[in-house]
N, C-alpha and C positions, 0 to 999 in steps of 0.2 A: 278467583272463580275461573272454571275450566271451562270456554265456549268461543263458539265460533258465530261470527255475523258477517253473513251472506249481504250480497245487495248487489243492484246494477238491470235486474229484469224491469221489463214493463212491455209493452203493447207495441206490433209492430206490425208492419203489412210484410208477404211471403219472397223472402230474396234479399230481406233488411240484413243487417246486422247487431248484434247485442255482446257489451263484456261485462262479466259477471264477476265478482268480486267476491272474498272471503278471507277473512280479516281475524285469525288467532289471538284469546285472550293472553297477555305477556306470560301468562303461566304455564303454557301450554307446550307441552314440549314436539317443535314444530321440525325435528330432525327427523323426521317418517314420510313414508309415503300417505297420502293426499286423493282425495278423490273426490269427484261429482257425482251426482244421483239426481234422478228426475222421477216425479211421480203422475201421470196423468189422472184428470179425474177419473175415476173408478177403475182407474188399474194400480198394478203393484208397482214395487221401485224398483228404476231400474238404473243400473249403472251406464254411465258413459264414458268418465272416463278415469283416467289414474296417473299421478307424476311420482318419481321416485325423489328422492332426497336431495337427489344430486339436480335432479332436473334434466337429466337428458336422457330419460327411457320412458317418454310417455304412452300411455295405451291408450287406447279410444275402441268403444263399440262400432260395430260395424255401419250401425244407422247413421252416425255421424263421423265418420272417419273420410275425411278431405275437406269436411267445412265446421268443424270444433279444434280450438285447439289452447289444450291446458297448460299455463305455465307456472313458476314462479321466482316471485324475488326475495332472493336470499338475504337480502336487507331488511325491507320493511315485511318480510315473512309474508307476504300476503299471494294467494295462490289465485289467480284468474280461469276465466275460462271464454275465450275467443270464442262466438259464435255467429259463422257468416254464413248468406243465401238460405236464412231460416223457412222450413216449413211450418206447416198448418199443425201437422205430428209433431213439431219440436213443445207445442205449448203442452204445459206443466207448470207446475212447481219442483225447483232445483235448488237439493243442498250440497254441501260439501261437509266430508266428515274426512275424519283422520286414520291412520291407520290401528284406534285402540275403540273405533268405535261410536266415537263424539261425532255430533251431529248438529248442524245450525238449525234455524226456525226455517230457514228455505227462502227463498224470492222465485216471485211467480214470473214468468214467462208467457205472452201471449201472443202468437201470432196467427193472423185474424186477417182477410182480405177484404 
């Protein structure tokens, strides 16, 4: 089965930090570029950020570009996403999908003072 499971969000006061995890089913063909998504409630999704295959040309949206930062390990394939001095706007729901499309169930994100 082709899928990905997310995990690592949870509840935090504004300036914390959070890593967020996504973890490719072995089937999956994980030689692509890699990407995060956030959706707040009743807005659309929106991209943050993106890792190439190699791992060393990452993108980041401008919202979070100095305090996100997406990696991964070419081992246990699994892609992260570093999230420091979080705002109030960071909370969502945040999946990772791949570059064909695939998309996890998400983990929420909440940051709340």
């Amino acid at each position: 089965q082709v899928q990905l499971v997310e995990s690592g969000g949870g509840t935090v006061h504004p300036g914390e930090s959070l890593r967020l995890s996504c973890v490719p089913s072995k089937f999956m063909e994980t030689d692509s570029l890699f990407s995060w998504y956030r959706q707040a409630p009743g807005e659309g999704l929106d991209w943050v950020a993106s890792i190439s295959p190699s791992g060393y040309v990452p993108q980041y949206a401008s919202s979070v570009r100095g305090r996100f930062t997406i990696s991964r390990n070419t081992i246990n394939k699994t892609i992260y996403l570093q999230m420091d001095n979080l705002k109030i706007e960071d909370t969502a729901m945040y999946y990772c999908q791949d570059h064909y499309g695939v998309r996890g169930q998400g983990t929420q994100v909440t940051v709340s003072s």
